[in-house]
C-alpha positions in Angstrom: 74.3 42.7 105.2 74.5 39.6 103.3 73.8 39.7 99.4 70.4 38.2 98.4 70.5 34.8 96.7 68.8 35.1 93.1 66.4 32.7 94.3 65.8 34.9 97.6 65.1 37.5 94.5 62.5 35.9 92.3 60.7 34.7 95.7 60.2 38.8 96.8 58.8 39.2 93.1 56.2 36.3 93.7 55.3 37.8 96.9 55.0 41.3 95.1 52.8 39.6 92.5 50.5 39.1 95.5 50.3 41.7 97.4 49.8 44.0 94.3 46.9 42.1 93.4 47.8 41.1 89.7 45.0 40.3 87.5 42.7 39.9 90.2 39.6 38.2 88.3 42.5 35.8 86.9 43.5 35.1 90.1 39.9 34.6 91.4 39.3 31.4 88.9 42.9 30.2 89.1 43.9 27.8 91.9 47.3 29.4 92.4 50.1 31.6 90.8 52.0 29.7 88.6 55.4 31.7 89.0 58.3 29.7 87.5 60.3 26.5 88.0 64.5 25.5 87.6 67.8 27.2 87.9 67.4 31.1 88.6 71.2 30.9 87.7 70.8 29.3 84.6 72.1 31.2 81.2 68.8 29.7 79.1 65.2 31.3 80.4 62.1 29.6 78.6 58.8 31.6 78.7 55.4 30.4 77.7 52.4 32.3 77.2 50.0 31.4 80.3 49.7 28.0 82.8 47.2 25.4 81.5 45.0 23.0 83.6 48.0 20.8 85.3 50.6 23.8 85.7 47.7 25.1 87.5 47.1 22.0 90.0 50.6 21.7 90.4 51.8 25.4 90.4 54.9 24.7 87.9 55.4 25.9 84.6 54.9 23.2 81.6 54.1 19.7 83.4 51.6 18.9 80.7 51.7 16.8 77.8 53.7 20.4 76.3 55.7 20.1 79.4 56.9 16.5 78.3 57.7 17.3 75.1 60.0 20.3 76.1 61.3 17.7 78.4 62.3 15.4 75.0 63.8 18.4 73.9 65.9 19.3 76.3 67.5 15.7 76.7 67.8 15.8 73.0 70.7 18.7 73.3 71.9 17.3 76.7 69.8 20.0 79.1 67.1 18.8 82.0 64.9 21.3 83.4 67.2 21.5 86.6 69.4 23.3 84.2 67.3 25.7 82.8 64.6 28.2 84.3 61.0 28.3 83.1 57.8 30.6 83.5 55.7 32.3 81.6 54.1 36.0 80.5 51.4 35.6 82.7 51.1 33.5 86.1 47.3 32.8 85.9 45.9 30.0 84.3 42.7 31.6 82.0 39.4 30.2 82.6 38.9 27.6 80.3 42.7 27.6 78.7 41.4 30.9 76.3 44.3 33.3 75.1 46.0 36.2 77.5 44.3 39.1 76.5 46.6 42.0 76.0 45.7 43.2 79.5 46.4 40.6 81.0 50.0 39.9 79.7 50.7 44.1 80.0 49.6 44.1 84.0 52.4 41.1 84.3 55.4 42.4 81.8 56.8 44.4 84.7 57.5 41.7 87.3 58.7 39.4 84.1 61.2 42.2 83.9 62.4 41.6 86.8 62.7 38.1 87.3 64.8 39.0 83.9 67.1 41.1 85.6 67.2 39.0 88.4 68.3 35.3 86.1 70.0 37.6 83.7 70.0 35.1 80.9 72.2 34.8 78.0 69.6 33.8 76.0 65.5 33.8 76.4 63.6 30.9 74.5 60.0 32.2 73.9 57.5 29.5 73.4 54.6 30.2 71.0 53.8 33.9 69.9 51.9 35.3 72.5 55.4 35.2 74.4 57.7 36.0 71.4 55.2 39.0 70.7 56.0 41.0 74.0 59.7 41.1 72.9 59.4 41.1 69.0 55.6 42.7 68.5 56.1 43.7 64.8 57.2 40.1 63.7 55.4 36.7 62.7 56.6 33.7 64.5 55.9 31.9 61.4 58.4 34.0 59.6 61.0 33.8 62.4 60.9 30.7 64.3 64.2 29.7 65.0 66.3 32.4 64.2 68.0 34.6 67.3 67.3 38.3 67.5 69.7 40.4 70.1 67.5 43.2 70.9 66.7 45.5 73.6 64.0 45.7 75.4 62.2 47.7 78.7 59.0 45.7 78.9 57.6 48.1 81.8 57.1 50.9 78.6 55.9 48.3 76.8 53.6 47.2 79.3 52.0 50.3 79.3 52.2 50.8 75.5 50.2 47.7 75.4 47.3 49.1 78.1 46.8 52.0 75.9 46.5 49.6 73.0 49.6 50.7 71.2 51.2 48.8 68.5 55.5 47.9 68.0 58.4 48.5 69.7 58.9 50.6 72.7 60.4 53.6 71.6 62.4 53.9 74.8 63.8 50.5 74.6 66.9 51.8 75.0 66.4 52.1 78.7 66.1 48.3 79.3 67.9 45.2 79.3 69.8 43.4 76.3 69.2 39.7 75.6 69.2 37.2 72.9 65.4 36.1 71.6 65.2 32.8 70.6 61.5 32.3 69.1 59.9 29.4 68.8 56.7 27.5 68.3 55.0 26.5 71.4 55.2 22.4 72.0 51.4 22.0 72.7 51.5 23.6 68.7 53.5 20.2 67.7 50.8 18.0 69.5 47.9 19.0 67.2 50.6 19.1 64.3 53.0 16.1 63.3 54.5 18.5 60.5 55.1 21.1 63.2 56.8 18.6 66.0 60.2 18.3 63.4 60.2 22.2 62.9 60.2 22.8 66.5 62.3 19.6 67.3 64.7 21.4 64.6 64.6 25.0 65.5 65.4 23.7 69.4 68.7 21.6 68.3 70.3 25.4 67.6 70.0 26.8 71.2 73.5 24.7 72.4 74.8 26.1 69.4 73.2 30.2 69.7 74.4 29.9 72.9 77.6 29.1 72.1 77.6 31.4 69.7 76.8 34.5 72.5 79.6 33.1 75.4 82.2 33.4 72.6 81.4 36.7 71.4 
């Protein structure tokens, strides 16, 4: 039997997203599941918090004015979006562009597990702190941006950690999957916030060389 393709992979978790009925009030004011976009062999995974009003029309991760501001980015270290993979915490756009509650980003942890063990990534970029606080929850994003954490993580025990309204690490993290964070701010932060744009323009011109960094180790 032949050996799935990663793609062939992430496309069975999409379909399991579905038929296990994810977030189902989401999903009942969303036009579609937003599930992720790029290279599912790629050694950089991006993850946002939650799709917005054009990801939503268009059922790909950051298209928005964000989306063409990570674009910059990328061209400014010599990367397209062909050559990275993209998604985010949760695949449902919220009514009205509000915050994932804590529900709602613990019901989709699991499957963002496993499109992590499917891409296995050298290093995952998380965009804003909703994202970064599913893999670092005791840390500010303000205090950390730009600055990679190798950690360990099994985000199913954290997922239900999070339902029972638990705070920090999971305990039993040692049961997961090891990967290099990379926090940073989310771009739609820089649009509101010249000051902000330079720090994140900044903290983004170290991922060619964190990544380096991890395929010499």
């Amino acid at each position: 039997m032949a050996t799935k393709t990663k793609q062939q992979q992430l496309d069975e978790i999409r379909e399991k997203i579905l038929r296990d009925k994810v977030t189902p009030e989401l999903k009942q004011t969303a036009t579609q599941l937003v599930f992720g976009d790029g290279n599912p062999d790629s050694d950089i995974l991006f993850i946002g918090e939650a799709p917005g009003k054009n990801e939503d029309q268009q059922g790909i991760p950051f298209v928005g004015a964000a989306g063409k501001f990570l674009n910059e980015m990328l061209g400014m270290v010599d990367l397209q979006r062909k050559d990275v993979y993209i998604t985010n915490i949760v695949k449902y756009r919220p009514p009205e562009n509000r915050d994932p509650s804590p529900d709602e980003k613990a019901q989709f942890l699991p499957y963002l597990q496993a499109q992590l063990e499917v891409i296995q990534p050298k290093i995952v970029v998380t965009l804003g702190r909703h994202s970064m606080n599913c893999f670092l929850p005791d840390l500010q994003i303000s205090k950390i941006h730009g600055q990679p954490k190798r950690i360990r993580i099994n985000m199913r025990r954290q997922a239900e950690r999070m339902s029972k309204g638990e705070t920090g690490a999971s305990p039993e993290a040692s049961n997961g999957i090891t990967v290099v964070i990379l926090p940073l701010f989310h771009p739609a932060a820089a649009l509101y916030n010249g000051g902000m744009r330079q720090t994140l323009i900044d903290d983004f011109a170290k991922l060619p060389i964190v990544l380096e960094q991890i395929q010499t180790a």
